[in-house]
C-alpha positions as CSV (number, residue, x, y, z in Angstrom):
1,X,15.6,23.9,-6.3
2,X,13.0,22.7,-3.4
3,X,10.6,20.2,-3.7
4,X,7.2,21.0,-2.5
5,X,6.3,17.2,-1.3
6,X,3.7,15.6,0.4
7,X,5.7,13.0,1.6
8,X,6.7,13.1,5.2
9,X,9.2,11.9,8.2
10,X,7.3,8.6,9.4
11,X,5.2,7.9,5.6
12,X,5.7,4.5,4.4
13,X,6.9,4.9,0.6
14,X,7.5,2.2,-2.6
15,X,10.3,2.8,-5.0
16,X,9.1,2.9,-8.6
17,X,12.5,3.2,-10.4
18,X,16.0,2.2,-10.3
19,X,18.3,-0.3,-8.8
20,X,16.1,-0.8,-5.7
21,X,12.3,-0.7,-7.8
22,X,9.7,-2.5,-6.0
23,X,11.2,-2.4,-2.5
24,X,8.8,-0.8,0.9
25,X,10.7,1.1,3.3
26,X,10.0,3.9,5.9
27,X,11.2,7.1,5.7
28,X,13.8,8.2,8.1
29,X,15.1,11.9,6.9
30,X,13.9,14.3,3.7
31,X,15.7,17.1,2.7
32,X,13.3,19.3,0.7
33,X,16.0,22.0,-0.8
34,X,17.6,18.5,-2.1
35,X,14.3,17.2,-3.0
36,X,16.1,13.7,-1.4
37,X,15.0,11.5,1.2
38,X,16.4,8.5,2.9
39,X,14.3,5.4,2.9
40,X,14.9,2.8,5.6
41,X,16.2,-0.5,4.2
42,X,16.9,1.2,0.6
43,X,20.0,2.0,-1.0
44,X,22.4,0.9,1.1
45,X,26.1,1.3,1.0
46,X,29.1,0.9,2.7
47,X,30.2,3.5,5.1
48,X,33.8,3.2,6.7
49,X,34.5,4.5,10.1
50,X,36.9,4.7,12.7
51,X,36.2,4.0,16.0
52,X,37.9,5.0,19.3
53,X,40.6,2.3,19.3
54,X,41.5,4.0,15.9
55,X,40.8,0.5,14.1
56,X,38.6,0.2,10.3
57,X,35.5,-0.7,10.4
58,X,32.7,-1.2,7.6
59,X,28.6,-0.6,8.1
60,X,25.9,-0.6,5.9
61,X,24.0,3.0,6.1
62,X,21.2,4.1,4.0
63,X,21.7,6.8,1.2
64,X,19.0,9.5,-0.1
65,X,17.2,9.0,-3.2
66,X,15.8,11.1,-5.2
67,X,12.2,11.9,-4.4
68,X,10.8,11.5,-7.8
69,X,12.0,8.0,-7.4
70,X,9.5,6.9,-4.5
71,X,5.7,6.9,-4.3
72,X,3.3,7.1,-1.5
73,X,2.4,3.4,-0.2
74,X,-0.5,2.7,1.4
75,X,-0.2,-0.6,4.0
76,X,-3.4,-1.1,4.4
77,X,-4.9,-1.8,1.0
78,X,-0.8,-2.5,-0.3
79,X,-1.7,0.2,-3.1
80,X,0.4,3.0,-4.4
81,X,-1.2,6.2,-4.5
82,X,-0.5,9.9,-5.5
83,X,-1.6,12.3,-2.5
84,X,-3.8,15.2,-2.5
85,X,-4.5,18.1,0.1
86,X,-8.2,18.4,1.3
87,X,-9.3,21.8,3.3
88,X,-11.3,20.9,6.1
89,X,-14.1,22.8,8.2
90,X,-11.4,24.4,10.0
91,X,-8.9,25.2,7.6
92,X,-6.9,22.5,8.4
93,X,-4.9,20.6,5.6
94,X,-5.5,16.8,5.2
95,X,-3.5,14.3,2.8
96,X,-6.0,12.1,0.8
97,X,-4.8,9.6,-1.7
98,X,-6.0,10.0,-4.9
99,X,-6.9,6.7,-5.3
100,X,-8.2,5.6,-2.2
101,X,-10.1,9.4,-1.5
102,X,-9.0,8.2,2.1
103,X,-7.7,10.5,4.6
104,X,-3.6,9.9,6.0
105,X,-1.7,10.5,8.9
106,X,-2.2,14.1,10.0
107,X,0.3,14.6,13.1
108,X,3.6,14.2,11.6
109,X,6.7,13.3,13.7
110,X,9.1,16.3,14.1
């Protein structure tokens, strides 16, 4: 089932439940028909690889989360907030916090 999110590439998110409640990371990826996203510094686990010399190696790497798990976060006011979408003049789409009624990033990164 896809998630229709306002949370975006480049949005600075705090996680409200489970193992990692309470920490502030970036996000990195989303995958809306997962209705996941991976948060930068959150959920970490071990990966193992194999590198060109054919030796074991071990690295931490991020996981997803779920996206129910994570709320928008806004830095400058260190607030949580749930997001709304404003219409402007010219039909453009703006995210506005619904606690702060302030307007967020518009150009997302790609």
């Amino acid at each position: 089932m896809k998630h229709k999110s306002k949370i975006r590439k480049g949005d600075t998110v705090s996680v409200i439940s489970g193992d990692h409640k309470g920490k502030i990371g970036k996000v990195i990826k989303v995958f809306p028909k997962l209705c996941r996203l991976v948060v930068e510094g959150v959920n970490l686990v071990n990966k193992r690889y194999r590198n060109s010399e054919r030796t074991k190696e071990v690295r931490l790497q991020e996981a997803s989360i779920h996206i129910s798990n994570v709320m928008f976060f806004d830095k400058e006011l260190e607030i949580r907030t749930k997001l709304g979408v404003n219409v402007d003049e010219n039909g453009a789409k703006l995210k506005v916090g619904k606690k702060t009624k302030k307007v967020y990033q518009l150009n997302y990164e790609k």
